[in-house]
C-alpha positions as a LaTeX table, in Angstrom:
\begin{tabular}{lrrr}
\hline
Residue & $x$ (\AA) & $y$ (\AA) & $z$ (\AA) \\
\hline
Unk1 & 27.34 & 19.84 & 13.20 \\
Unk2 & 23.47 & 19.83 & 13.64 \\
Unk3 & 22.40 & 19.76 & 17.37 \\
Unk4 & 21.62 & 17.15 & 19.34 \\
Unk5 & 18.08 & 17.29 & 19.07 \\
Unk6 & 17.95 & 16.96 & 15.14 \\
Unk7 & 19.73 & 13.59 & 15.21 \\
Unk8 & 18.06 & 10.49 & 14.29 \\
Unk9 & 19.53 & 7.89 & 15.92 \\
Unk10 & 19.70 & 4.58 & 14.31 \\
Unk11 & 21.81 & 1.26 & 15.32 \\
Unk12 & 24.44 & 0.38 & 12.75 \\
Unk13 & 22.28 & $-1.91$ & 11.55 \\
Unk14 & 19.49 & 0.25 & 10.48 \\
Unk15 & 21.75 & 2.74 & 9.46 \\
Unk16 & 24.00 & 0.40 & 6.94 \\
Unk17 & 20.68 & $-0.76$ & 5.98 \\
Unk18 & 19.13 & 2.32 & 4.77 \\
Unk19 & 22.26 & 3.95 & 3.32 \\
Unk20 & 22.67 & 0.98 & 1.34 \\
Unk21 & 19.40 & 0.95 & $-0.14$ \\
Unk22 & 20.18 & 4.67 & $-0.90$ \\
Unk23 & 22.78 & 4.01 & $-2.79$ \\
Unk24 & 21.63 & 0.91 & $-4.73$ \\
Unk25 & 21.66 & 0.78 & $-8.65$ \\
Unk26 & 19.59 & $-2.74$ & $-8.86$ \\
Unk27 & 16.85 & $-2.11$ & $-11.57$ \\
Unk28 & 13.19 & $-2.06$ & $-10.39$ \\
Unk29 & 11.42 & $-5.01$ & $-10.03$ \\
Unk30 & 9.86 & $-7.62$ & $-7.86$ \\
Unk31 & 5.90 & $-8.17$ & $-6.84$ \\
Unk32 & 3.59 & $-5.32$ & $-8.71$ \\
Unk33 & 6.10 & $-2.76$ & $-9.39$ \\
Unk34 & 7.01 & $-3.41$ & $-13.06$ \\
Unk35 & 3.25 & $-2.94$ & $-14.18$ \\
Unk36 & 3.73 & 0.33 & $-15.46$ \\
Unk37 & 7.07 & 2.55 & $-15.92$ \\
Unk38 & 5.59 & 5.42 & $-14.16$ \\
Unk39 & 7.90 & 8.93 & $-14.54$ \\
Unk40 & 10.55 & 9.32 & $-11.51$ \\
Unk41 & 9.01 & 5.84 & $-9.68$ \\
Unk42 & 10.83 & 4.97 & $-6.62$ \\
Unk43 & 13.45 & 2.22 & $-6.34$ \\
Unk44 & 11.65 & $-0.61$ & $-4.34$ \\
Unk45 & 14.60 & $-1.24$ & $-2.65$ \\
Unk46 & 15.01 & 2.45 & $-1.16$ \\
Unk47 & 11.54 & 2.81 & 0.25 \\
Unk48 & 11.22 & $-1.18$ & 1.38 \\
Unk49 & 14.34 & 0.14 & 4.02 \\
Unk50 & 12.91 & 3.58 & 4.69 \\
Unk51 & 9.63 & 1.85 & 5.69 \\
Unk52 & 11.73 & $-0.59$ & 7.72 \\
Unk53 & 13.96 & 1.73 & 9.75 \\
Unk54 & 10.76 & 4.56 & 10.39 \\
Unk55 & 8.22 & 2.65 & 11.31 \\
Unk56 & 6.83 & $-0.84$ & 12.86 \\
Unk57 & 4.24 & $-3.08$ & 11.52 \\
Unk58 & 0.57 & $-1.52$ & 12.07 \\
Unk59 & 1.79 & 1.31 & 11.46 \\
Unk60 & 0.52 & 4.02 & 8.82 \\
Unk61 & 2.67 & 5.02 & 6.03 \\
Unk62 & 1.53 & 7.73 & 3.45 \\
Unk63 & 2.97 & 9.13 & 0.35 \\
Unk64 & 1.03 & 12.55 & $-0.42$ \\
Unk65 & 3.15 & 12.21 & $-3.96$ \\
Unk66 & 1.88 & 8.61 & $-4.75$ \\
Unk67 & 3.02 & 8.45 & $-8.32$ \\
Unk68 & 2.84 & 4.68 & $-9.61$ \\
Unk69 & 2.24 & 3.28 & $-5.51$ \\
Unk70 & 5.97 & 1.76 & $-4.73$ \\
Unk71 & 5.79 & 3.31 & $-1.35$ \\
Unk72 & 1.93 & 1.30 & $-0.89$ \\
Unk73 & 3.55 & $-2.16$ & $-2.32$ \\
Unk74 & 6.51 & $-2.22$ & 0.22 \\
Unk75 & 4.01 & $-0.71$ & 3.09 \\
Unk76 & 1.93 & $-3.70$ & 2.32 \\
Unk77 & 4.00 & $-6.92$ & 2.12 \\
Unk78 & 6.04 & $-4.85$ & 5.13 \\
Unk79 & 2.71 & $-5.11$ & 7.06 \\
Unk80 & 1.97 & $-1.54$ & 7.33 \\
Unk81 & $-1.14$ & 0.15 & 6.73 \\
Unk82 & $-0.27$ & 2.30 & 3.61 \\
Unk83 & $-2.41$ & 5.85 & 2.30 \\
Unk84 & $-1.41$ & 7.60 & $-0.98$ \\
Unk85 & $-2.68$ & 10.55 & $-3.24$ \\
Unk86 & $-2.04$ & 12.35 & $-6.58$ \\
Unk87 & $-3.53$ & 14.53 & $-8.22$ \\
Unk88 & $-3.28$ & 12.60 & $-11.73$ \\
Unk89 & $-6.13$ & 9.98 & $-12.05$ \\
Unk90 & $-3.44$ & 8.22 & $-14.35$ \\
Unk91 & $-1.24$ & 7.54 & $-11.08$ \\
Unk92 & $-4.40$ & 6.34 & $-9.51$ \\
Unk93 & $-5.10$ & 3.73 & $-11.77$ \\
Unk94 & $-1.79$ & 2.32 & $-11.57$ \\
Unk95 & $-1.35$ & 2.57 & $-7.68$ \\
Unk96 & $-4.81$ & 0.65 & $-7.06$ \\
Unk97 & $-4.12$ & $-1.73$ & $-9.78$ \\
Unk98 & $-0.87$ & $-2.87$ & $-8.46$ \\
Unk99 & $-2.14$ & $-2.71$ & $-4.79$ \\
Unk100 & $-5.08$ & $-4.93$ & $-5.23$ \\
Unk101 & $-4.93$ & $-7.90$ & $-4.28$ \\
Unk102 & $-5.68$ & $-10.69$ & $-7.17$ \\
Unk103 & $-6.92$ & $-14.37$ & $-5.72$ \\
Unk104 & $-5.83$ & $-17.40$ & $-6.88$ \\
Unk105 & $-8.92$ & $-18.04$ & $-9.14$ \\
Unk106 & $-8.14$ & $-14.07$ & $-10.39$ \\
Unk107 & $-5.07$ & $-15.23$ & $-11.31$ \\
Unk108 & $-5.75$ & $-18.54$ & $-13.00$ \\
Unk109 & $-9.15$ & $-16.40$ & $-14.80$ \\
Unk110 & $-6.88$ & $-13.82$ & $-16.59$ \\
Unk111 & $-4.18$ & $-16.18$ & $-17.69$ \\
Unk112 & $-7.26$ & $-18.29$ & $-19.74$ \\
Unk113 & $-8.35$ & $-14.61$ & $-20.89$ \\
Unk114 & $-4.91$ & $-13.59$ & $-21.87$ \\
Unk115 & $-3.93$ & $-17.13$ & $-23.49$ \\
Unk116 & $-6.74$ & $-16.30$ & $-25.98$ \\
Unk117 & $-6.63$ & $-12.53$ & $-26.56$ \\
Unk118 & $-3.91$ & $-12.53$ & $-29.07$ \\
Unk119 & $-6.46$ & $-14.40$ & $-31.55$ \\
Unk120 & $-8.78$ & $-11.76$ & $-31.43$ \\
Unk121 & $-6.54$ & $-8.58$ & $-32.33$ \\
Unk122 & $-6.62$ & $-9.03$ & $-35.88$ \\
Unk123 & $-6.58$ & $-5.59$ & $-37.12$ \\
Unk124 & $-9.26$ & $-6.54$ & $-39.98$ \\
Unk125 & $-12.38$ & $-6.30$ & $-37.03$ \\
Unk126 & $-13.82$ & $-3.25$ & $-35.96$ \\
Unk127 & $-13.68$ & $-1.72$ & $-32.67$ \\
Unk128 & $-16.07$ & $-0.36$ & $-30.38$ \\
Unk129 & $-13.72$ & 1.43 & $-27.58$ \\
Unk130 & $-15.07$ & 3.87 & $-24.96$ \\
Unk131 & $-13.49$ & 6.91 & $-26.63$ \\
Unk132 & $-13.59$ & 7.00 & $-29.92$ \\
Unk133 & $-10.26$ & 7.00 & $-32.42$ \\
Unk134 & $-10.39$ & 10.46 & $-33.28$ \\
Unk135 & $-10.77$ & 11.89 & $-29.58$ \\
Unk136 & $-7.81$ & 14.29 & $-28.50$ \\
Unk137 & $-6.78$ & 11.22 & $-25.93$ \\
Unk138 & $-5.27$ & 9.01 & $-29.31$ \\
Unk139 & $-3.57$ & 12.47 & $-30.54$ \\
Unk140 & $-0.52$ & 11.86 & $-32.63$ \\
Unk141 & $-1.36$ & 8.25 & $-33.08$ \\
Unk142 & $-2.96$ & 8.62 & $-36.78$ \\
Unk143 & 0.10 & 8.59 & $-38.74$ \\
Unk144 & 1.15 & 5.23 & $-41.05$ \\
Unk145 & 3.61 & 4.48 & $-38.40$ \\
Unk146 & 1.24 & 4.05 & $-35.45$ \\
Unk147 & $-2.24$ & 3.44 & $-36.74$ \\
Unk148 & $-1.51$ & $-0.65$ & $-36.11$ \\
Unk149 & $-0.61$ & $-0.50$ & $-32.69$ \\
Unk150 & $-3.32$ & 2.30 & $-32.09$ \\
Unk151 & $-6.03$ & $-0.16$ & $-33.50$ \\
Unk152 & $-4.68$ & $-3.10$ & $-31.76$ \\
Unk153 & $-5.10$ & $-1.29$ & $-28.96$ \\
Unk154 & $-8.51$ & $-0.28$ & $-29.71$ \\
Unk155 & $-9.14$ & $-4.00$ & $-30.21$ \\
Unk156 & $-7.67$ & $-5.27$ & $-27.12$ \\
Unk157 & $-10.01$ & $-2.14$ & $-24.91$ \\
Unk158 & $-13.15$ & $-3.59$ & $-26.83$ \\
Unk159 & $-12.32$ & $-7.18$ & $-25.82$ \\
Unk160 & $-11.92$ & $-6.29$ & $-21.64$ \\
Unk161 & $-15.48$ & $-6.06$ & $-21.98$ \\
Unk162 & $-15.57$ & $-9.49$ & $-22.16$ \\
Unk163 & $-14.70$ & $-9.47$ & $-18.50$ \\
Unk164 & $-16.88$ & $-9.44$ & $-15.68$ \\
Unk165 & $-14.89$ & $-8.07$ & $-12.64$ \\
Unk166 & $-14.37$ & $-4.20$ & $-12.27$ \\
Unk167 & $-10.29$ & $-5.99$ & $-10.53$ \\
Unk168 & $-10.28$ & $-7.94$ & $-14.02$ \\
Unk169 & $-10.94$ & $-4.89$ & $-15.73$ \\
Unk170 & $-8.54$ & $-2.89$ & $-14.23$ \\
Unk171 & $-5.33$ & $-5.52$ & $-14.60$ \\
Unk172 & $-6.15$ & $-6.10$ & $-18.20$ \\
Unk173 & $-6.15$ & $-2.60$ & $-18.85$ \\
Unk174 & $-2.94$ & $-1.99$ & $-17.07$ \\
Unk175 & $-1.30$ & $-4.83$ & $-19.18$ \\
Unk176 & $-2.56$ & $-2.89$ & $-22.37$ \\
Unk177 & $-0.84$ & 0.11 & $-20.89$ \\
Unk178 & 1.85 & $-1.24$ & $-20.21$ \\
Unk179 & 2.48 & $-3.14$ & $-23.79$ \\
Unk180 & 1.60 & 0.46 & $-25.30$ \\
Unk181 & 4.35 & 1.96 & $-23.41$ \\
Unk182 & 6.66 & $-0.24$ & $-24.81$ \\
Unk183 & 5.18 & $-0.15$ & $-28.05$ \\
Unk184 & 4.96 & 3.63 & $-27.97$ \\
Unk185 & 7.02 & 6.05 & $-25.27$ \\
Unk186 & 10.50 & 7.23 & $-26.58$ \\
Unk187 & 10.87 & 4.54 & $-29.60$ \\
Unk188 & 12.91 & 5.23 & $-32.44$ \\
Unk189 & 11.09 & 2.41 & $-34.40$ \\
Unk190 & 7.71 & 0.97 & $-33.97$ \\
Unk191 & 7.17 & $-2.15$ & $-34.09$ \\
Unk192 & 4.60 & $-4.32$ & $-35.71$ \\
Unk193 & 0.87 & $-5.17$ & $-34.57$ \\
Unk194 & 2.49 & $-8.77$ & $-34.73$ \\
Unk195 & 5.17 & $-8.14$ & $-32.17$ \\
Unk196 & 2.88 & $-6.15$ & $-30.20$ \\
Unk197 & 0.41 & $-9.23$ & $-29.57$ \\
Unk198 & 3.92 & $-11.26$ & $-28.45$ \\
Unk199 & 4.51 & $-8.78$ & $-26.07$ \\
Unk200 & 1.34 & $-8.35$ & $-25.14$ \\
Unk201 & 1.17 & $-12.23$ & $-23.79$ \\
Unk202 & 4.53 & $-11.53$ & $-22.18$ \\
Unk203 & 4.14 & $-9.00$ & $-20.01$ \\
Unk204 & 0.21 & $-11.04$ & $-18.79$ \\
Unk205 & 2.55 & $-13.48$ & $-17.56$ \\
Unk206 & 5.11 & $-11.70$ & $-16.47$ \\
Unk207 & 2.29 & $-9.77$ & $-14.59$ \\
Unk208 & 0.50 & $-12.50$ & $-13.55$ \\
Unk209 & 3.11 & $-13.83$ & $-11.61$ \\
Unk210 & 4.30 & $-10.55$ & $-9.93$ \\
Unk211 & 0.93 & $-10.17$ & $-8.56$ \\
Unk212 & 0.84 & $-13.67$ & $-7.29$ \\
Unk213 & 4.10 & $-13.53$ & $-5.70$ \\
Unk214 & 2.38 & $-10.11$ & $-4.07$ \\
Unk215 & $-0.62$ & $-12.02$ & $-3.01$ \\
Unk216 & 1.83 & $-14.44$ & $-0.80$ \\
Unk217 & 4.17 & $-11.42$ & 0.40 \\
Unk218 & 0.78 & $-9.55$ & 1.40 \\
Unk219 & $-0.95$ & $-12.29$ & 2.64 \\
Unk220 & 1.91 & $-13.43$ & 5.04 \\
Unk221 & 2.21 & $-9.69$ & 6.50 \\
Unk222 & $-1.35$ & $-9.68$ & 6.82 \\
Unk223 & $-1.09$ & $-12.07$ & 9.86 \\
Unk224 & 1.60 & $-10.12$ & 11.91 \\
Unk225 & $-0.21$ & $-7.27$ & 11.96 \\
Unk226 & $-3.88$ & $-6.92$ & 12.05 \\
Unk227 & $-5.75$ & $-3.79$ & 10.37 \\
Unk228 & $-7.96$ & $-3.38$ & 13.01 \\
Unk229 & $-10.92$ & $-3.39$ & 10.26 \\
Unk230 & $-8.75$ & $-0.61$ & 7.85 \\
Unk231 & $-8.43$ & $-0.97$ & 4.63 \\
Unk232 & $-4.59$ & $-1.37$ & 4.43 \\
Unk233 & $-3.73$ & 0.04 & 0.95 \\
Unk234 & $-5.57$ & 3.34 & 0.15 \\
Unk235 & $-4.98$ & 5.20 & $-2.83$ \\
Unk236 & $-6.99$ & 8.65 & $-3.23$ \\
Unk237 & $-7.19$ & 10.87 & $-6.19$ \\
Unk238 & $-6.77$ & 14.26 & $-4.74$ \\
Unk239 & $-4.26$ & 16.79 & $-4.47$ \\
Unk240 & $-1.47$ & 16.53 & $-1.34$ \\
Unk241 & $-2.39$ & 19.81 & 0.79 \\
Unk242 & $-5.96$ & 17.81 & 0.76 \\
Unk243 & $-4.97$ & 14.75 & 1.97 \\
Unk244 & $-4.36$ & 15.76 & 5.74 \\
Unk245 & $-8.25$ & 16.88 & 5.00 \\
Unk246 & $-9.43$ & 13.14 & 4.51 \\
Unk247 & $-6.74$ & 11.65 & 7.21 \\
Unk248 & $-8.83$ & 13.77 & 10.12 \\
Unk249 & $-11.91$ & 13.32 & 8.54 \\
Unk250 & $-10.94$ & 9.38 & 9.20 \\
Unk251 & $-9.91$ & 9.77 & 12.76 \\
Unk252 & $-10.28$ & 5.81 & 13.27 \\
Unk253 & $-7.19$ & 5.11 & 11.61 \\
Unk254 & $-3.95$ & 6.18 & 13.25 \\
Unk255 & $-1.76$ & 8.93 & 12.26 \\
Unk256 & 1.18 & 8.32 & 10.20 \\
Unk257 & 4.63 & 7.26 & 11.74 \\
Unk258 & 6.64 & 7.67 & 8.19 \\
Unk259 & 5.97 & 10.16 & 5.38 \\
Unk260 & 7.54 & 8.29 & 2.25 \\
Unk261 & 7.14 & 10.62 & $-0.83$ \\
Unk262 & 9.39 & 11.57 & $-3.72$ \\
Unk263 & 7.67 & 14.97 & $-4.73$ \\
Unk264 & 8.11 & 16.73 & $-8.38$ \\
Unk265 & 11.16 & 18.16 & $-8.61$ \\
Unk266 & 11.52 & 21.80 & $-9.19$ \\
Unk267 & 12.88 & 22.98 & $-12.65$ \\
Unk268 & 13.40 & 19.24 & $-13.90$ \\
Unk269 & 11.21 & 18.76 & $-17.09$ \\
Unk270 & 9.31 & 15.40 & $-16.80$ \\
Unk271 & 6.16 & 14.02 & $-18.31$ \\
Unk272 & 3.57 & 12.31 & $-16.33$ \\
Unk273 & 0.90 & 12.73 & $-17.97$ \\
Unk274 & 2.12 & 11.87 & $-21.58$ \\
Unk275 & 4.12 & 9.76 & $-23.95$ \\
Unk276 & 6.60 & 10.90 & $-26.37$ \\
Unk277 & 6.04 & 9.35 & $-30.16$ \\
Unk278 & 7.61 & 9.73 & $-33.38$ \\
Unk279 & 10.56 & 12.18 & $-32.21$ \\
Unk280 & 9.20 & 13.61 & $-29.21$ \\
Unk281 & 5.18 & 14.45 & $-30.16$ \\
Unk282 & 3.49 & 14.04 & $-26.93$ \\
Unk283 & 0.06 & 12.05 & $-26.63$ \\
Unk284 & $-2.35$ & 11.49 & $-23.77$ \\
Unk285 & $-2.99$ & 8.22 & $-24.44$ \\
Unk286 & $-1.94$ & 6.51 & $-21.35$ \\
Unk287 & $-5.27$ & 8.20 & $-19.92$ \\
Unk288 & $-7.14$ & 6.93 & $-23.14$ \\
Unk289 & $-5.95$ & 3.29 & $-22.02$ \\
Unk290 & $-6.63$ & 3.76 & $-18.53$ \\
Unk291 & $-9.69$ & 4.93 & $-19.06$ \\
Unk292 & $-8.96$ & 8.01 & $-16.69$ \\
Unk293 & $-9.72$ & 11.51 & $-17.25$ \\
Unk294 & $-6.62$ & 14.19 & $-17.96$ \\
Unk295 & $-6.55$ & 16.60 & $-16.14$ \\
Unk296 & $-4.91$ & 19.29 & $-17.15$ \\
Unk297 & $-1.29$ & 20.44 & $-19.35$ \\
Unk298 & 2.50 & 19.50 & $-17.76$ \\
Unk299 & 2.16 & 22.38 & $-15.26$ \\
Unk300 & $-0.53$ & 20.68 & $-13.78$ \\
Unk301 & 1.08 & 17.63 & $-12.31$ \\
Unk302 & 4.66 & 18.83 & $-12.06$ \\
Unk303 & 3.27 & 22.36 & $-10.42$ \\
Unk304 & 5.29 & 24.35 & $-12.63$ \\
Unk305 & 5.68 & 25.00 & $-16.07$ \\
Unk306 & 8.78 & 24.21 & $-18.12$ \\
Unk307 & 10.94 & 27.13 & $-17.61$ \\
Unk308 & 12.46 & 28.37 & $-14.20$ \\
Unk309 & 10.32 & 31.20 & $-13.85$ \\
Unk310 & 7.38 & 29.35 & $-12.88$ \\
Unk311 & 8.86 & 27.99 & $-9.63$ \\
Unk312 & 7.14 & 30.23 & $-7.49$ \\
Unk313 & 3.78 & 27.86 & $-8.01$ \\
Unk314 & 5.91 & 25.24 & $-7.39$ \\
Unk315 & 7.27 & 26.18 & $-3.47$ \\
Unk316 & 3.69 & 28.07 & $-3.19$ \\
Unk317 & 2.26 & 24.58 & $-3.80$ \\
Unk318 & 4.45 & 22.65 & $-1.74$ \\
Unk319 & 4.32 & 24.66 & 1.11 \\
Unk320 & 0.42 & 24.14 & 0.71 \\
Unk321 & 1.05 & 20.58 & 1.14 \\
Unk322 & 3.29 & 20.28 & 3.35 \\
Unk323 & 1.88 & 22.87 & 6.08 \\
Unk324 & $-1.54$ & 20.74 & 5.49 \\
Unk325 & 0.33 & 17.89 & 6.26 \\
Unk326 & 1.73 & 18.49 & 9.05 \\
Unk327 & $-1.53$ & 18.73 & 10.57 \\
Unk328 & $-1.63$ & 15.11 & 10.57 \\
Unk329 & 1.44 & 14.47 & 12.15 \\
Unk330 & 2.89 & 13.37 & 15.84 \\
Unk331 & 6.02 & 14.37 & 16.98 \\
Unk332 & 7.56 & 11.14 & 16.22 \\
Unk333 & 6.51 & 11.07 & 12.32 \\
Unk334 & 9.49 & 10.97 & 10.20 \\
Unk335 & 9.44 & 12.47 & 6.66 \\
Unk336 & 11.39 & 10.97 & 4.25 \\
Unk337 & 11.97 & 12.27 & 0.41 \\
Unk338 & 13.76 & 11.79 & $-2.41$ \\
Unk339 & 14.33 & 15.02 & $-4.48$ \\
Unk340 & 16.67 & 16.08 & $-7.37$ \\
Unk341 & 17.02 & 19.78 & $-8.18$ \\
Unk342 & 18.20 & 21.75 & $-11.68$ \\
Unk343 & 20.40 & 24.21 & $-9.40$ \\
Unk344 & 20.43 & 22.67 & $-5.78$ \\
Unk345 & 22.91 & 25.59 & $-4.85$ \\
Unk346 & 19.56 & 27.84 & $-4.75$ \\
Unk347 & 16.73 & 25.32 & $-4.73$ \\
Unk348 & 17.72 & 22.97 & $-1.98$ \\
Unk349 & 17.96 & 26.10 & 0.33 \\
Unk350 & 14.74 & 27.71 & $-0.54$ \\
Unk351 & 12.97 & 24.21 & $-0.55$ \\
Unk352 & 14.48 & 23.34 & 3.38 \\
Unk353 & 12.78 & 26.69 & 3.87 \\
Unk354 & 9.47 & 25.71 & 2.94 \\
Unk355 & 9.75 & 22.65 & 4.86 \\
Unk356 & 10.57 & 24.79 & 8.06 \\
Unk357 & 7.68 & 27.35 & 7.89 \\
Unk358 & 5.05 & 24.45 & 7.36 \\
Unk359 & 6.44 & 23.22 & 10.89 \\
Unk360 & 9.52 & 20.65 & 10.14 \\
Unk361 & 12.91 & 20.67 & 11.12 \\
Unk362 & 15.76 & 19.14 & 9.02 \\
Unk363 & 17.21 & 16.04 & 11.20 \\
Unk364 & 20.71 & 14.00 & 9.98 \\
Unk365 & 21.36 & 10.22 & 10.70 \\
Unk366 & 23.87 & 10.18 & 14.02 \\
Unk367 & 26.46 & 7.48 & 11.65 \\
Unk368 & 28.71 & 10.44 & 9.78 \\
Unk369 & 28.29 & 10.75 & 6.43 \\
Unk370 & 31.24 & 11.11 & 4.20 \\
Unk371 & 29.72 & 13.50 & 1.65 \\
Unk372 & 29.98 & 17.37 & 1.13 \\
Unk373 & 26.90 & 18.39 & 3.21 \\
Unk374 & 26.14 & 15.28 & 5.31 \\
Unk375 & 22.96 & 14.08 & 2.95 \\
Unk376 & 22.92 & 11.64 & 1.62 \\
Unk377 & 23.00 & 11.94 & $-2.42$ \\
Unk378 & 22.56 & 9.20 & $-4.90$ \\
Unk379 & 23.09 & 9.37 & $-8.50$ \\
Unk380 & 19.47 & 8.71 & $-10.17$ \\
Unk381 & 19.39 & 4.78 & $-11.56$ \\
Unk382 & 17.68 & 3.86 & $-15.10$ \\
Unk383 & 17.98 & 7.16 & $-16.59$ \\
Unk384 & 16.18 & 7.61 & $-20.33$ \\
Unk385 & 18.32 & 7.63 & $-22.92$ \\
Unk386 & 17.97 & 11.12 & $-24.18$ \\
Unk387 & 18.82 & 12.58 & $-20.46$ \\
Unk388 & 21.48 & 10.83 & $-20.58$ \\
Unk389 & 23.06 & 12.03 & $-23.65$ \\
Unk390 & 22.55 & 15.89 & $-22.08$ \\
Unk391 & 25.08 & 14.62 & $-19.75$ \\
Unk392 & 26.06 & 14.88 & $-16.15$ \\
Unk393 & 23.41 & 17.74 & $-14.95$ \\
Unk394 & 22.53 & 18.63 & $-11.42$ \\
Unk395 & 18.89 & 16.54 & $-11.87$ \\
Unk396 & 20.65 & 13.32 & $-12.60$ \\
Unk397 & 21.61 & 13.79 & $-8.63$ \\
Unk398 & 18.90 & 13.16 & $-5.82$ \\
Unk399 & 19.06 & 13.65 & $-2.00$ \\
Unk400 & 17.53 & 12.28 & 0.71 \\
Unk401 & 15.71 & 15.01 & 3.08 \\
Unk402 & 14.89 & 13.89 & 6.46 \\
Unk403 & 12.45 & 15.72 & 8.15 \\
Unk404 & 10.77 & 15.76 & 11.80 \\
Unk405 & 7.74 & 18.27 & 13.62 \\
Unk406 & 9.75 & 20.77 & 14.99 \\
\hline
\end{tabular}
């Protein structure tokens, strides 16, 4: 039993709550957050009760592990002022783009854009894209199989410029991405430049109206809780143990009450920074599409390579982050994280570790928890096919770590 003073103590409410978002299998969706399937996202529904039991409207909420921005989206419509980082310029593109804030006239501007696009991606015209076809950022996309969808989506880059917004820019661009995903990542068969212009006008719409219904959420939060003059969704491209770094260089806005992140997980193989096409050949081109710069191999973004051995720059550069971090904390910040491990039995130990040297205790919820260590542990939701065909491992479990200053 944990003593007294690393209890968080919640009503039964707030506890019931939270545990029951933990647990929840509900697929993502709902405002921005289906804009772009973004490796390991959080479920909405998890860190949309997190963000309601740790903090209050007005308050600050940052993810140093921003990934796609779920944590920003609920911090906004919630009324919170959110901040996020990641190292990846990829995650950056899709956290701003699905925090901005489209208008009404946005909205009505793209659909007339989008209702014509499909005309103009026959694959008969030439393109004039920012990169050209042959750069390393279309790798593995040259084959008979792909070339259609890679020059539709060549086509559909060269038309954006149509557009005169920088926002317009960016949420066109996203719904390319996102179509090439589907078109591309992990599919057995690709399909045809004509079903890729269908799809394409699909998922405007269905975008279109997710960031309409996030104009009203944010919009209606907006006026319980003032920002004081902050901007309320801030998404940086930099790495974590930096982030404390811009927080004190910006001493006007507050410090965080809640620490939302779900961080890479140690010894768990997963690509953010590249598809998988034609049986597993890996392309950059979500950063071609994006029009962001990659940064570097796997390693890079996950900080540590493939096999086990190169977990020591993983804990090395969490405890970087997190010791950073925690110089831009108050005793009353709450960290809460969402982790899976390949061999918890000696990761989750040496990880609670780091967590304690860089200044933070472990605390547990005061409601018991009927599990085998008191966490709370969730089986992971909307697993790929090909993990699950490996089976039940020990990464297709994640925990919830709750953390405090000591």
């Amino acid at each position: 039993m944990p003593a007294r003073s690393n209890i968080v103590r919640l009503s039964w409410q707030e506890a019931d709550s939270f545990i029951t978002a933990v647990y929840s299998q509900k697929a993502v969706g709902g405002y921005t957050h289906n804009f772009y399937k973004y490796p390991g996202r959080f479920s909405p529904e998890f860190a949309r009760a997190a963000i309601d039991v740790f903090s209050r409207p007005g308050e600050v909420v940052v993810d140093p592990f921003l990934g796609g921005g779920t944590s920003l989206v609920e911090a906004r419509v919630a009324g919170r002022l959110g901040v996020g980082s990641d190292r990846s310029a990829l995650a950056g593109f899709v956290a701003r783009t699905k925090t901005r804030i489209l208008t009404e006239q946005d909205i009505d501007l793209l659909g007339e854009w989008f209702s014509t696009l499909a005309e103009q991606l026959t694959l008969r015209q030439g393109t004039r894209t920012a990169r050209s076809a042959d750069s390393p950022y279309t790798r593995n996309l040259h084959c008979s199989k792909t070339w259609a969808i890679r020059k539709s989506i060549e086509l559909a880059i060269a038309c954006i410029r149509q557009l005169d917004s920088p926002r317009h820019h960016a949420f066109a661009r996203c719904v390319v991405l996102r179509t090439a995903q589907w078109a591309l990542d992990g599919r057995r068969h690709i399909p045809s430049a004509v079903e890729f212009r269908e799809k394409l006008g699909e998922h405007a719409g269905q975008m279109l109206s997710g960031a309409a219904e996030y104009r009203r959420a944010a919009v209606a939060a907006d006026q319980l809780a003032p920002s004081k003059g902050l901007r309320r969704s801030l998404c940086i491209n930099r790495d974590a143990s930096g982030l404390a770094e811009y927080l004190a260089a910006n001493a006007s806005r507050p410090r965080p009450s809640l620490l939302l992140t779900s961080p890479p997980y140690p010894g768990v193989h997963m690509l953010y920074h590249r598809w998988q096409v034609r049986g597993g050949r890996e392309t950059p081109a979500p950063f071609w599409i994006a029009n962001a710069a990659d940064g570097a191999g796997a390693s890079y973004y996950a900080m540590h390579s493939r096999s086990l051995g190169g977990l020591a720059n993983y804990y090395s550069g969490m405890e970087a982050a997190f010791r950073s971090l925690s110089k831009a904390c108050t005793r009353s910040t709450t960290v809460v994280q969402l982790i899976a491990f390949s061999n918890p039995t000696e990761q989750l130990p040496r990880y609670l570790r780091v967590m304690e040297r860089c200044g933070f205790a472990e605390v547990r919820l005061s409601q018991h928890l009927d599990t085998h260590d008191g966490r709370l542990w969730r089986d992971v939701p909307g697993r790929k096919w090909h993990a699950n065909v490996k089976g039940r491992l020990h990464s297709a479990q994640e925990v919830v770590l709750l953390h405090r200053p000591a």
